[in-house]
C-alpha positions as CSV (number, residue, x, y, z in Angstrom):
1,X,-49.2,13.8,18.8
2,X,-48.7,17.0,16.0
3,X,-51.9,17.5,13.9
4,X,-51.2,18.0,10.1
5,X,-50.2,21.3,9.5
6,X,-53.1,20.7,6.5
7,X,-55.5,19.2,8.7
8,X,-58.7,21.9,8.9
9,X,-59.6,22.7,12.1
10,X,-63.7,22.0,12.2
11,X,-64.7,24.5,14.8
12,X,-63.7,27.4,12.6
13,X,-65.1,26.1,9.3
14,X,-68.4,26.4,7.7
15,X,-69.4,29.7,9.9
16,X,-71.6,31.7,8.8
17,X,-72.5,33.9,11.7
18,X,-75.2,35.8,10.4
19,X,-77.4,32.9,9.0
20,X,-80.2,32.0,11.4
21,X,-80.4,28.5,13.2
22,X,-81.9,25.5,11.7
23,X,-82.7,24.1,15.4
24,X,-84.0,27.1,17.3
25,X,-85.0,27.6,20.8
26,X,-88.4,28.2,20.9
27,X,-88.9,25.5,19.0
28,X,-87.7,23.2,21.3
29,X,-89.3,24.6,24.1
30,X,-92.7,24.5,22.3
31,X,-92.2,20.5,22.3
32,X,-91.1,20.5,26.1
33,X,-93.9,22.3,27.0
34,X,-96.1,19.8,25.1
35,X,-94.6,16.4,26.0
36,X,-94.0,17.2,29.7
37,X,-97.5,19.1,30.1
38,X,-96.3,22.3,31.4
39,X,-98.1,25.4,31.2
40,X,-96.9,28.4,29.0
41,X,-95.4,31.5,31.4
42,X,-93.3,34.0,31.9
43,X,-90.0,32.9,34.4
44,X,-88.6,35.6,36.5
45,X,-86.6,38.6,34.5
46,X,-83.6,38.5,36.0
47,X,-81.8,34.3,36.7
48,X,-78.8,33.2,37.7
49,X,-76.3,30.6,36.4
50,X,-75.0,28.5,39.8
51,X,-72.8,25.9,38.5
52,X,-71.7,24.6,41.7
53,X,-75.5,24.3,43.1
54,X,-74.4,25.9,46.5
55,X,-76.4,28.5,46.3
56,X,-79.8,26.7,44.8
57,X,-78.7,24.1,47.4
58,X,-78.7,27.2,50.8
59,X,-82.4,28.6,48.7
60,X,-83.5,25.0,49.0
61,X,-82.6,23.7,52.3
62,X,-83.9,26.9,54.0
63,X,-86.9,26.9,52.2
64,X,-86.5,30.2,50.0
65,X,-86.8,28.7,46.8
66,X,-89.2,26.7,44.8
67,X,-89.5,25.3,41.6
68,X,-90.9,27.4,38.7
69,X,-94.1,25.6,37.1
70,X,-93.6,27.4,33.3
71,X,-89.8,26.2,32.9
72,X,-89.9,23.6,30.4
73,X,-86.3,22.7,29.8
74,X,-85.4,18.8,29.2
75,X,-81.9,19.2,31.3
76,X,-82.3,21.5,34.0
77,X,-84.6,22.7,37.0
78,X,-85.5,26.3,37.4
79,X,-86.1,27.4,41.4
80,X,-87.7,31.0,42.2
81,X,-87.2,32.8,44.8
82,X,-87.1,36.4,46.2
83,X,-83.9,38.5,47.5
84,X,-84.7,41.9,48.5
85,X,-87.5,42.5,47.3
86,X,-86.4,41.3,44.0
87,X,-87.7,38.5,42.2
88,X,-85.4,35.7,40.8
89,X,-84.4,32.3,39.1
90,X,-81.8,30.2,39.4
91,X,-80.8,27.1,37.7
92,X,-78.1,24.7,39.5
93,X,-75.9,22.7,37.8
94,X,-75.3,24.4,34.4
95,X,-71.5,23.1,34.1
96,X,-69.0,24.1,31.3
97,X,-69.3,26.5,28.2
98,X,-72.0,24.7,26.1
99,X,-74.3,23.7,28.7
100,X,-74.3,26.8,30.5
101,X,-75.1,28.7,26.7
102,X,-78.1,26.4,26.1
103,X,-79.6,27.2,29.4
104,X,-78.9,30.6,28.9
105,X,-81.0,30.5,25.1
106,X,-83.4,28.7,26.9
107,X,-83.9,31.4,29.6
108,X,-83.8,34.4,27.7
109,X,-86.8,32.5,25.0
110,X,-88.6,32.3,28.5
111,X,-89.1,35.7,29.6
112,X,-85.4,36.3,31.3
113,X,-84.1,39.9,30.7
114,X,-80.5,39.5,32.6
115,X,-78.5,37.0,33.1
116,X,-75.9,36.4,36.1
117,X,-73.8,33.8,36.1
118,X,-71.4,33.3,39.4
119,X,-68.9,30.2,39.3
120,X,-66.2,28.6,41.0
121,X,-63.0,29.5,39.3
122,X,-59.1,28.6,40.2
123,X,-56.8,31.7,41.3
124,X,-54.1,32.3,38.4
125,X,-52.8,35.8,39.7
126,X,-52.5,35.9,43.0
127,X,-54.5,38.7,43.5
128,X,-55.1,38.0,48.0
129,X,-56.6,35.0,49.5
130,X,-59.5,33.5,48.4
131,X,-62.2,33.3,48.4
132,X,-63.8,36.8,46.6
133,X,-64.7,37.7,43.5
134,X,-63.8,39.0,39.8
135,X,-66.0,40.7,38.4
136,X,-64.9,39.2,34.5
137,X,-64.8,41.9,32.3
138,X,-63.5,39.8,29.7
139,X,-62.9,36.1,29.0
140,X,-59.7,34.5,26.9
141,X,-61.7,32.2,24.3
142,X,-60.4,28.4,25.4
143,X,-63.7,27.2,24.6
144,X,-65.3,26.0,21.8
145,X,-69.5,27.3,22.0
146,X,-68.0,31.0,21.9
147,X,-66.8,29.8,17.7
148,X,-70.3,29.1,16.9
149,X,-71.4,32.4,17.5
150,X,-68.5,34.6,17.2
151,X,-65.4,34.6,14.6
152,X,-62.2,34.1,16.1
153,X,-60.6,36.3,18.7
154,X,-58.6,35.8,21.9
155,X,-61.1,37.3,24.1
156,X,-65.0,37.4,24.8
157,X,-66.1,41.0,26.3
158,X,-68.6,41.9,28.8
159,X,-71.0,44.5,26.9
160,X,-69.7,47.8,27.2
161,X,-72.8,49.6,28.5
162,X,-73.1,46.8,31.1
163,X,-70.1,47.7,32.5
164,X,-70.5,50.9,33.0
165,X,-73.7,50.8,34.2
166,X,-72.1,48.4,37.4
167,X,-69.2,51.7,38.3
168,X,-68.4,51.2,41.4
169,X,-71.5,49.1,42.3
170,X,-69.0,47.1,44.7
171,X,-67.1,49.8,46.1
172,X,-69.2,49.5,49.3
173,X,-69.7,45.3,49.3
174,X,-68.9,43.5,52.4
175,X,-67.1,41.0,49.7
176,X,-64.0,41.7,48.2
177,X,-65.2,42.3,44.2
178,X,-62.2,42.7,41.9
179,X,-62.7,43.6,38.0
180,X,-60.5,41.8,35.2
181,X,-60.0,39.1,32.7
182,X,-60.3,35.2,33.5
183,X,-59.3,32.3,31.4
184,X,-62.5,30.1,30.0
185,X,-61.8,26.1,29.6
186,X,-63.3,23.5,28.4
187,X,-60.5,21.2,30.3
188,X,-60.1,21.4,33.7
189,X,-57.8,19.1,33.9
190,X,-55.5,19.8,31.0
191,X,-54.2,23.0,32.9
192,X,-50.8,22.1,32.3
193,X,-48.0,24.9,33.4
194,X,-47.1,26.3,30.0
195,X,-51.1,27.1,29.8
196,X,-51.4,28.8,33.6
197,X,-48.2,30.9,32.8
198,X,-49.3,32.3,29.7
199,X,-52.5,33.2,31.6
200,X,-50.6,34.9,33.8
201,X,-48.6,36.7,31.4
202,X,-51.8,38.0,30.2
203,X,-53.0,39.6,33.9
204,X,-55.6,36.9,34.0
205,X,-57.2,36.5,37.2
206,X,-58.9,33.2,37.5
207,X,-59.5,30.4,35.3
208,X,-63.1,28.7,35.0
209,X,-65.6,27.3,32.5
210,X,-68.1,29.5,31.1
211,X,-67.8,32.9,30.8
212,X,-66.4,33.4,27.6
213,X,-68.8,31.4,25.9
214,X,-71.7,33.5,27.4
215,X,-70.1,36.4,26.6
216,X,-69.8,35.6,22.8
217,X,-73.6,34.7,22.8
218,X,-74.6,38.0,24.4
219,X,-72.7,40.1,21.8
220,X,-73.8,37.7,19.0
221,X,-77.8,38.0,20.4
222,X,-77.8,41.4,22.2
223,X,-78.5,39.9,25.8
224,X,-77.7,41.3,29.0
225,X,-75.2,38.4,30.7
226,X,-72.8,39.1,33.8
227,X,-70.5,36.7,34.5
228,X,-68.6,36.6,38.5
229,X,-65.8,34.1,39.4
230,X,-65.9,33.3,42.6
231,X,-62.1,32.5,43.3
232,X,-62.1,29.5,45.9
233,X,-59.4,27.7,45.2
234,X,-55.7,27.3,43.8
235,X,-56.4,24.4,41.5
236,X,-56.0,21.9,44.4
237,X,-52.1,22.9,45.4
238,X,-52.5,23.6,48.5
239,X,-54.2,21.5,51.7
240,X,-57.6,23.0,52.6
241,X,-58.7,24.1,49.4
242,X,-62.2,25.0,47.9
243,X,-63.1,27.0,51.1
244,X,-66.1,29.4,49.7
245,X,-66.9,30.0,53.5
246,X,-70.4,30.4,55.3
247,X,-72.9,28.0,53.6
248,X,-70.2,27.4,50.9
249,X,-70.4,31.0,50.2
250,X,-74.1,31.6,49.7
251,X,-74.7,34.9,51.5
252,X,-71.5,36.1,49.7
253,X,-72.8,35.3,46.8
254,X,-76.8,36.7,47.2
255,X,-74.7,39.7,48.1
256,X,-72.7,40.4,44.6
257,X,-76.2,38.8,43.3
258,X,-78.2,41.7,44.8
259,X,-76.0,44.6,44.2
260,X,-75.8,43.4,40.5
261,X,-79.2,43.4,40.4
262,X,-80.1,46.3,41.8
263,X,-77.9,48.6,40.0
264,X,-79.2,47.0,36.4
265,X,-82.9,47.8,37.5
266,X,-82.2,51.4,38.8
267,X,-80.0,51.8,35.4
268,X,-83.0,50.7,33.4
269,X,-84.1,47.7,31.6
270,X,-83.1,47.1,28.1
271,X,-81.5,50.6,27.6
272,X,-78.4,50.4,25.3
């Protein structure tokens, strides 16, 4: 079916980008903490976005992770648990561009300082064999969260000074860590082939559900958010897919988790 040319599209009207929120964070998590009795509190400084659960699911199971008492969040479980030395949160389960955005609100009101978000994602160039990594600099805007905080553009960026502060902090990895674009969706499965092959045409990498939509809201609110796809699969093609490998991938993951990480807190913390 063909839309009227004179039809206005919703998601790009009424924007006003610099006017603050009617509904607001903090807000909402001062009634959470009231109705479900939790304590006020700082979560850990540095979380992670797992969409899949694999990883919160490996932290779990082998006891390393436990759930955070101050996280007051109507939707989602926060787990802590320490890597390294370093202290962290996760929260499982955060699936597709809006719900991964309110979590993230919700994290940074809470006390988190970066953000790292690491999901599944389907292989549009074929860049090797997966499973590894991209590392998304910068996320084509087939979303619809990214339009409520940005005006309209193709792409979502990472920050600038986050990349550079993570040069070559994969050059040595045991994982293979590749930098580049990927293709955000809110459909999974409305990839149709006109849509993969224009991604392609573009040099993009992988295709998954969040990033560009985080992106947007870290430019839009100044927050430190870096987004991995983990490339497991060829959109179901191909027998045997979705292989992430040991623990579906978990140690992999800690890994790009740890050397992100580490290189944010020996760059300093909330420099520009």
């Amino acid at each position: 079916m063909k839309v009227p040319e004179t039809m206005p599209s919703p998601i790009l009207s009424n924007k006003d980008y610099d006017a603050a929120s009617v509904f607001t964070v903090e807000n909402m998590l001062r009634e959470a903490h009231r109705q479900k009795t939790i304590p006020e509190g700082s979560i850990p400084s540095i979380c992670i976005l797992d969409p899949d659960g694999d990883l919160a699911q490996h932290l779990m199971e082998s006891g390393r992770a436990t759930v955070h008492p101050h996280w007051a969040c109507y939707h989602t479980k926060l787990y802590a648990f320490e890597h390294q030395t370093i202290q962290f949160g996760i929260v499982p389960y955060a699936v597709g561009a809006s719900f991964a955005v309110l979590v993230a609100e919700e994290l940074f009101a809470s006390g988190c300082q970066l953000l790292i978000s690491i999901t599944s994602a389907g292989q549009i160039v074929l860049a090797g064999q997966p499973p590894y990594f991209v590392l998304i600099e910068r996320a084509l805007r087939d979303e619809g969260t990214s339009y409520h905080y940005l005006p309209p553009a193709a792409f979502s960026e990472l920050r600038p000074s986050l990349l550079t502060r993570l040069e070559n902090a994969f050059s040595d990895a045991s994982v293979r860590v590749l930098c580049g674009a990927t293709w955000t969706t809110d459909a999974p499965f409305r990839e149709t082939t006109q849509a993969i092959e224009n991604a392609r045409a573009q040099g993009i990498l992988g295709v998954e559900m969040e990033a560009s939509a985080l992106y947007a809201y870290a430019q839009a609110r100044t927050k430190d958010v870096i987004c991995f796809a983990h490339i497991t699969n060829q959109m179901a093609q191909i027998e045997g897919d979705f292989e992430k490998g040991l623990d579906q991938g978990s140690h992999d993951a800690l890994e790009v988790i740890a050397l992100t990480a580490t290189r944010w807190l020996a760059t300093g913390i909330g420099h520009p």
